[in-house]
C-alpha positions in Angstrom: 20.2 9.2 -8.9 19.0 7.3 -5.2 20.5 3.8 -5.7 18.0 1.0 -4.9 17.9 0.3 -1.3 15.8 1.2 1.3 18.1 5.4 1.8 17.3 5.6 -2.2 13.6 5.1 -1.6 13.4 7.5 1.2 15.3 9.9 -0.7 13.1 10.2 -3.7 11.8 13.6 -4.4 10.9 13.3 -8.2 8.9 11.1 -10.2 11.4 10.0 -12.8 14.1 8.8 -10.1 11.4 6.8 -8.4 10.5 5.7 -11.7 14.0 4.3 -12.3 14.8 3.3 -8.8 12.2 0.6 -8.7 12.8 -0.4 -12.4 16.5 -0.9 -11.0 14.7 -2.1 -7.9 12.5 -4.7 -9.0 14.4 -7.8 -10.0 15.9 -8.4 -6.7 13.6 -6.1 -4.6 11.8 -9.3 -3.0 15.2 -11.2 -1.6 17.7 -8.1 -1.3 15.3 -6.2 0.6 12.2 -7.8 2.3 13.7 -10.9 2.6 17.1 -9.8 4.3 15.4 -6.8 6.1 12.8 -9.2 7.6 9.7 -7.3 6.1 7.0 -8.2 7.7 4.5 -5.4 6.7 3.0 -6.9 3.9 2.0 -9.9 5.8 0.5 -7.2 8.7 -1.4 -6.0 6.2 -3.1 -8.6 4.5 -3.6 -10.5 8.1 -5.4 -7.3 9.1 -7.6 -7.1 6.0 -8.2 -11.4 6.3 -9.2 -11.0 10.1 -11.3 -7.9 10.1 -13.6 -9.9 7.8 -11.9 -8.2 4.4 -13.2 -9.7 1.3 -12.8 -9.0 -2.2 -12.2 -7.5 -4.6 -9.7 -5.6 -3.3 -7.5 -2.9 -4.5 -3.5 -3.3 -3.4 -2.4 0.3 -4.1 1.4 0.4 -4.7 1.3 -3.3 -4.8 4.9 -3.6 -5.9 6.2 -7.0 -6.8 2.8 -8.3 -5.1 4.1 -9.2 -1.4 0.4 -8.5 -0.1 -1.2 -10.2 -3.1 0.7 -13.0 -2.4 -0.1 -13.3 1.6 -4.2 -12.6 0.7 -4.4 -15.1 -1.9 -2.9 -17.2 0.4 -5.5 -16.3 3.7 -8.2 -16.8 0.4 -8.8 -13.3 -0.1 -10.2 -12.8 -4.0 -9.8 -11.7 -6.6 -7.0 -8.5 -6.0 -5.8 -6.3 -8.3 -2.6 -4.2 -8.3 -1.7 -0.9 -8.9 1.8 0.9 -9.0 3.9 3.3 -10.6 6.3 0.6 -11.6 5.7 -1.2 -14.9 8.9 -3.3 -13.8 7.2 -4.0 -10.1 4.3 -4.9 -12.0 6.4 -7.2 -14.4 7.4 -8.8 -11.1 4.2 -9.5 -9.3 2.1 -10.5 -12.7 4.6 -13.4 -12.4 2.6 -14.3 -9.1 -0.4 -15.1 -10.7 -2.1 -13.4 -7.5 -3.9 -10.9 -9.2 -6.7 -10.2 -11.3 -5.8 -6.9 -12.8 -2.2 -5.1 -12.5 -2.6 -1.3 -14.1 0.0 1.0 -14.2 -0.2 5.4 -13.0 0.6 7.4 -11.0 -2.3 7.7 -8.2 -2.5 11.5 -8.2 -4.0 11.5 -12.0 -6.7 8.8 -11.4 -6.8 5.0 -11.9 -9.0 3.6 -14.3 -9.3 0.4 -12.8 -11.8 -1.9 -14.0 -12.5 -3.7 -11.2 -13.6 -0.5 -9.2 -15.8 -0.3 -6.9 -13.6 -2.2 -4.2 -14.8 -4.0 -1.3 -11.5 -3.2 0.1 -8.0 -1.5 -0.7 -5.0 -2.1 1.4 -1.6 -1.0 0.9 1.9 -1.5 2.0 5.1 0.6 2.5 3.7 3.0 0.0 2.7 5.9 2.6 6.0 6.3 3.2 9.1 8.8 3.2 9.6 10.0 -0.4 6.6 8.7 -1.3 3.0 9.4 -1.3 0.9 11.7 1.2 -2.7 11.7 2.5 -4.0 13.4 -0.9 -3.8 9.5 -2.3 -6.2 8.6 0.3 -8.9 10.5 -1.6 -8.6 9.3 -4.9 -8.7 5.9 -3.3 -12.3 6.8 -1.9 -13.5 7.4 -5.2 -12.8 3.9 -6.0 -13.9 2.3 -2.9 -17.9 0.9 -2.3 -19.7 2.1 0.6 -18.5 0.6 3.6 -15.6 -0.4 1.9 -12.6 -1.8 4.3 -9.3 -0.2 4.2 -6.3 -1.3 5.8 -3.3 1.2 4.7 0.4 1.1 6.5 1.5 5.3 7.2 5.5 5.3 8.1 5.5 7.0 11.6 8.0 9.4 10.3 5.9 10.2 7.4 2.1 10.3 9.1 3.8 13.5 11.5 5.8 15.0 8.5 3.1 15.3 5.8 -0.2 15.8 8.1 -2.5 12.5 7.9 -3.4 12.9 11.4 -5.0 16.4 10.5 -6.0 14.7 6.6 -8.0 12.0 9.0 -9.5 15.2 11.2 -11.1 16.6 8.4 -12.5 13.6 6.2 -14.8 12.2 9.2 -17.7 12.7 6.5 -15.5 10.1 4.5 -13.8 8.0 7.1 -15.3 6.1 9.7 -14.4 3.5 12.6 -10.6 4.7 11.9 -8.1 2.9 14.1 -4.4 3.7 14.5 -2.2 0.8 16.0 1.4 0.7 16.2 3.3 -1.9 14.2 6.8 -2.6 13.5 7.8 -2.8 9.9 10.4 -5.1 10.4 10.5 -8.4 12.1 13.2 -9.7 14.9 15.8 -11.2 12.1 15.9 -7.3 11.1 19.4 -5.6 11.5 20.6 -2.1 10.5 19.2 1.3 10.9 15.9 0.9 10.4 15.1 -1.9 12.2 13.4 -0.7 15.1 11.0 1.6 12.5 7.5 1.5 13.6 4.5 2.9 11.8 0.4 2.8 11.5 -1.7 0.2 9.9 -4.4 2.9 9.6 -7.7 1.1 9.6 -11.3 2.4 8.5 -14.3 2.3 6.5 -15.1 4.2 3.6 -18.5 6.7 5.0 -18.7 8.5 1.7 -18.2 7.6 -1.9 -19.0 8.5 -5.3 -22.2 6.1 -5.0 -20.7 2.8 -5.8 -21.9 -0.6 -4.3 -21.6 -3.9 -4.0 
């Protein structure tokens, strides 16, 4: 079983050890690991959404123990809601009153989620190593209003390995005004092996969706 750091996550390669690495994970995730690893992706990722004139409601997909929730409520980004594989994340970030909704799944069989369709969806540290791929992306869509904003982080390790720059090639029916900058996922208090990790904060508007609207 991965233990519950950052070479666990990245390790994962089933759903039931991620589903009990971030149960393990949750109650201390926030100060044993973005805290002391100087995680600064969440706050790129709702300051992205805020400036780019993101409004709500917004969808945080693999919203954990609610770092982004936390960082939009406070730019006055609302309402959010939350979605994650983790009941026990979940647990965590319903604590933050930050969010309207918090539903539980894993994204490759559908979210129900009431508050569909989104204005936005952002996302953080979930399009990572041993984690989810570009087919997310599309049952996202389907949840998404036309026009809708999305502001997703992609590991740089992870975008090469499992194709999103070929998934992004071939959904230009779906995906428009996509942008690709360079960020670091850590900020300079990080230490360690990772802390000179860059990734994407992919950026892009919804073209085509199952006929939702605002």
């Amino acid at each position: 079983m991965p233990k519950p750091d950052l070479e666990g996550a990245y390790a994962l390669n089933s759903m039931d050890d991620t589903k009990r690495l971030y149960a393990d994970w949750a109650g201390t995730y926030d100060q044993d690991f973005a805290e002391k690893t100087d995680f600064q992706l969440p706050d790129l990722v709702a300051d992205a959404y805020a400036s780019l004139g993101g409004s709500g409601p917004v969808l945080d997909f693999g919203c954990g123990t609610g770092l982004v929730g936390e960082k939009l409520a406070a730019l006055g980004v609302s309402p959010v809601d939350g979605a994650d594989l983790s009941q026990e994340m979940l647990a965590i970030a319903g604590r933050k009153a930050c969010y309207r909704d918090l539903v539980s799944g894993n994204v490759l069989d559908g979210y129900q989620m009431p508050g569909a369709p989104y204005a936005g969806i952002v996302s953080s540290g979930t399009f990572t190593n041993g984690h989810v791929g570009p087919e997310a992306i599309d049952v996202l869509l389907t949840l998404a209003a036309p026009g809708a904003l999305f502001v997703l982080s992609i590991n740089g390790v992870h975008f090469d390995k499992a194709g999103f720059g070929a998934y992004f090639d071939a959904r230009t029916d779906q995906v428009s005004d996509l942008k690709l900058p360079v960020v670091r996922l850590y900020g300079p208090n990080a230490t360690g092996e990772h802390k000179d990790d860059t990734g994407y904060l992919a950026r892009f508007r919804a073209a085509y969706t199952k006929g939702y609207s605002i």
